[in-house]
C-alpha positions in Angstrom: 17.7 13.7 -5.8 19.6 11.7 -3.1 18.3 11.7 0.1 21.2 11.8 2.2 21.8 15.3 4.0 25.1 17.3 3.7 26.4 19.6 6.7 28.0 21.4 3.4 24.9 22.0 1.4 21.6 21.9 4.4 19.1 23.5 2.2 19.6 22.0 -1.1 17.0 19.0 -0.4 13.6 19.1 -1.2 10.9 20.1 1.5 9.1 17.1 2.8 5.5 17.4 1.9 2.3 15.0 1.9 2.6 14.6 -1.8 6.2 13.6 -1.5 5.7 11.2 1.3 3.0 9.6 -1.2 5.5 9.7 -4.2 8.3 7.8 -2.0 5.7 5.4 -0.9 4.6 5.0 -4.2 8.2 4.0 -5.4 8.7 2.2 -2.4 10.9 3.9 -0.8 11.6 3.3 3.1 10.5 6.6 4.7 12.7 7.5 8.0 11.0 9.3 10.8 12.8 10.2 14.5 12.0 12.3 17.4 13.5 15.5 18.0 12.2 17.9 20.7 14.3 21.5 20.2 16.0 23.8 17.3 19.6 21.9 17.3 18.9 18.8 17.3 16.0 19.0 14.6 19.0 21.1 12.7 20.8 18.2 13.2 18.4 15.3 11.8 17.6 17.5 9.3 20.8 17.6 7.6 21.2 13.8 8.1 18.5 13.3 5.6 15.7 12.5 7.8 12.1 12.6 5.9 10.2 13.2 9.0 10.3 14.6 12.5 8.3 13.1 15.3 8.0 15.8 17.8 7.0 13.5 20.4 4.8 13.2 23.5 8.1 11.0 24.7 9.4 14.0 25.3 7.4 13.1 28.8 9.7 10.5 29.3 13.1 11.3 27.3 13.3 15.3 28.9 11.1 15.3 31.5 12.0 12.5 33.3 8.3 11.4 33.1 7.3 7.2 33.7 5.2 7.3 30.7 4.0 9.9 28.6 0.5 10.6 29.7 1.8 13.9 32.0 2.7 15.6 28.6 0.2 18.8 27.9 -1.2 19.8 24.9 0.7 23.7 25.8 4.0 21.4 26.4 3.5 20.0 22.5 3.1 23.3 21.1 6.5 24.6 22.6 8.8 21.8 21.2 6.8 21.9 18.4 7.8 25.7 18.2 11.3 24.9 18.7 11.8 22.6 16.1 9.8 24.5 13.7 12.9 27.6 14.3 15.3 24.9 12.7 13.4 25.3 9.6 13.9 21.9 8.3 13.0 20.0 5.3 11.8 17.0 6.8 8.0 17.2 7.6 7.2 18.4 11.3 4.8 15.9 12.7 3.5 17.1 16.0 1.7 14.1 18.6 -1.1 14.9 20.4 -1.1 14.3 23.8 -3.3 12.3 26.5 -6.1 14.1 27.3 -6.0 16.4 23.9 -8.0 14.7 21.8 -10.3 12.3 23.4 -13.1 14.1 24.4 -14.5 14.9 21.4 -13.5 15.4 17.8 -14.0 18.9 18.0 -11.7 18.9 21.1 -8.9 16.7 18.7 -9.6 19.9 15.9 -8.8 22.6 18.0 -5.8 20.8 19.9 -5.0 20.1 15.8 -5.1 23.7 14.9 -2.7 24.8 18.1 0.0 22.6 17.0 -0.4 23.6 13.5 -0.5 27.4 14.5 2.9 26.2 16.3 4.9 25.1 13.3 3.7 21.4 13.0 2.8 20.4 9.1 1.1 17.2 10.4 -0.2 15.7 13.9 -0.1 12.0 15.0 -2.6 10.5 17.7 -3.3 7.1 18.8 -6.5 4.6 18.4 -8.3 2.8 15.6 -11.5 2.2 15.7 -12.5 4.4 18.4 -10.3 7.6 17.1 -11.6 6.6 13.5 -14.3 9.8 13.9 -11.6 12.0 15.2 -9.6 11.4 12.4 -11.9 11.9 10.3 -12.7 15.5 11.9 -9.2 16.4 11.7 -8.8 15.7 8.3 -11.9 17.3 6.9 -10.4 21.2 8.3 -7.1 20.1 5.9 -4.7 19.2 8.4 -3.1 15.9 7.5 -3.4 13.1 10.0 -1.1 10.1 10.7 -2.4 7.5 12.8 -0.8 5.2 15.6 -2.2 1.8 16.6 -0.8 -1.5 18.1 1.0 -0.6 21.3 -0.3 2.8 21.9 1.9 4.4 24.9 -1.2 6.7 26.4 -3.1 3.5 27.2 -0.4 1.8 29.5 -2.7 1.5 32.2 -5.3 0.0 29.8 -2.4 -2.5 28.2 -1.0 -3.2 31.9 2.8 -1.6 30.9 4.1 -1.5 27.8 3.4 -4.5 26.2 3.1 -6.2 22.6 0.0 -6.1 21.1 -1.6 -8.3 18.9 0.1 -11.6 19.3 -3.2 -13.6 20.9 -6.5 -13.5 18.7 -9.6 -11.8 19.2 -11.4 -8.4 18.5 -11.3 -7.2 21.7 -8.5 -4.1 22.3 -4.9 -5.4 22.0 -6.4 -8.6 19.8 -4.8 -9.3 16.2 -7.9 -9.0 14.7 -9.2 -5.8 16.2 -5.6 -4.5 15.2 -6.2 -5.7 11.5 -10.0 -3.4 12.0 -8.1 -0.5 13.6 -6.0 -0.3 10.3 -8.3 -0.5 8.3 -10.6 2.3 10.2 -7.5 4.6 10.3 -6.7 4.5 6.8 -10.6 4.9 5.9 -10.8 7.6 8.4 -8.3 9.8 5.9 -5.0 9.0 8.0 -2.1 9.1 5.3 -0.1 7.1 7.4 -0.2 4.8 10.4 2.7 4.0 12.9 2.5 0.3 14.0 3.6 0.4 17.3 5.1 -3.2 19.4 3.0 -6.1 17.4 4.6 -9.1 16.0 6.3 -8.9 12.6 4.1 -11.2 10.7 0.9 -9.4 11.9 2.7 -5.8 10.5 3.4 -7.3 7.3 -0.5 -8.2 7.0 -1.5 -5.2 8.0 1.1 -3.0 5.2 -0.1 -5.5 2.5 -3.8 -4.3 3.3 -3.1 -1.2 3.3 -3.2 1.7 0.9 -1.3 4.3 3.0 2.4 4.1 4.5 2.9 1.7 7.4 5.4 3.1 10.0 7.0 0.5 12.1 8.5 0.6 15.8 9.2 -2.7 16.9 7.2 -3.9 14.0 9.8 -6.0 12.1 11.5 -4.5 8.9 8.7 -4.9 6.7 6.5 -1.6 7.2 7.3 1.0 4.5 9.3 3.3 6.9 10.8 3.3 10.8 10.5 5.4 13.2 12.7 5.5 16.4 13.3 7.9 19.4 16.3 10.5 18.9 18.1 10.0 22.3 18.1 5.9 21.8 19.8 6.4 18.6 22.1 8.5 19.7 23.3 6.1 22.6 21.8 9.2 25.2 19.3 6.9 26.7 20.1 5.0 30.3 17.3 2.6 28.6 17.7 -0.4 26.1 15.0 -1.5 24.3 14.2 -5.1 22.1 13.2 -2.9 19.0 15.9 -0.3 19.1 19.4 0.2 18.5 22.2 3.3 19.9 23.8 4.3 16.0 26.1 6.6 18.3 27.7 6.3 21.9 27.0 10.2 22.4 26.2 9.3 26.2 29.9 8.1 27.0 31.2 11.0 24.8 29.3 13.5 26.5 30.5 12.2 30.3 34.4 11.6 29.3 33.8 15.1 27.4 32.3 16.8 30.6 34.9 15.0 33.0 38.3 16.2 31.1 36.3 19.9 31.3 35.9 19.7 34.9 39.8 18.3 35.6 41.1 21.2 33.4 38.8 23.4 35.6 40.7 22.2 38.8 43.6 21.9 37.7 43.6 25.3 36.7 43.9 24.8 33.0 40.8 25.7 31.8 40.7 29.0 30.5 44.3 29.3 29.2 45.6 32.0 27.5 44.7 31.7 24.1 41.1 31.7 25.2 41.0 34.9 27.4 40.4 38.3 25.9 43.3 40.8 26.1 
């Protein structure tokens, strides 16, 4: 079945599921995940042909106006999540748990789990290796799938000192290349189906996908992870940012000013509403 969406036929691709993210990773097949925080513009990536749908804690920082993303509550999560589960899409709904929502204790990261599942999302992401390798584990044992995040993990900026690569010097300490290598490997043990490699050299990615047995989801990770995953409003050109590992596919951002400018000239100038657009 292709994989490219149609704004003429939305709901004639296949539902996203765990078993048909294995079956594309088992034919090698580059999976494509983005953010998306509300109804239209999950609609929207939906019918583009996007496989999954990061609803993101960098909603923090993309709608918020947030400097990082550790703000975001867990009660914030489950209304986007809500939102884009109203779009009904066929991508997968991947919900992120947020700072303070997990770490505690595993049976803290269930029940935070269960609230974004009760809220529409089919999976939840969270960040850490080897110290999240229990939590994972918890998470996955009450059926709700899990995908991991490791490498440059945005909720320990104060930890990593800003956001910075991971992984380039050596050592098993936190942010090391080989504690990276052990925080794969305890995530996919842990019962993960996927991991996002987050901000770590290219070469270190591609060792980590080849050990691997699970899909390996790169952001600034080089092009050699099974799948990408980038934020919505950088794609889209709607971002005041620029980033190294991404790339505006659209100049929405200069549409949508020109767009709003001519709106407010016709306004003044006493265009705007003419009479074609006035009820009689």
């Amino acid at each position: 079945m292709p994989r490219t969406g149609s704004t003429h036929e939305p709901n004639e691709r296949t539902k996203v599921t765990l078993p048909e993210v294995g079956r594309l990773y088992a034919e090698g097949t580059k999976l494509t995940m983005i953010t998306a925080y509300d109804a239209t513009f999950a609609r929207l990536v939906d019918l583009a042909g996007i496989d999954v749908i990061l609803v993101g804690d960098s909603v923090g920082m993309v709608l918020q106006g947030e400097a990082n993303t550790i703000p975001v509550t867990l009660d914030e999560m489950a209304y986007h999540v809500r939102l884009v589960a109203k779009a009904r899409p066929k991508a997968m709904i991947a919900g992120d748990l947020p700072f303070g929502s997990y770490q505690v204790s595993p049976q803290q990261a269930v029940e935070s789990s269960i609230a974004l599942m009760k809220a529409g999302a089919e999976c939840v992401k969270l960040e850490g290796g080897v110290s999240m390798a229990e939590t994972i584990a918890a998470i996955t044992r009450v059926d709700i799938p899990v995908v991991g995040h490791i490498g440059l993990t945005p909720q320990s900026i104060h930890r990593m000192g800003g956001h910075r690569v991971q992984g380039k010097r050596s050592g098993f300490e936190a942010g090391g290349r080989e504690r990276l290598l052990e925080d794969a490997h305890a995530v996919e043990q842990a019962g993960a189906f996927a991991v996002v490699l987050e901000g770590i050299p290219r070469d270190l990615a591609s060792e980590i996908r080849n050990k691997l047995s699970i899909p390996t989801i790169g952001i600034g990770a080089g092009p050699d992870c099974d799948g990408q995953v980038l934020v919505l409003h950088d794609v889209l050109g709607l971002s005041d940012r620029t980033y190294k590992f991404s790339k505006a596919f659209a100049a929405l951002g200069e549409q949508a000013i020109a767009g709003t400018a001519a709106y407010a000239a016709d306004v003044r100038n006493g265009v705007w509403p003419d009479d074609q657009h006035s009820f009689h």
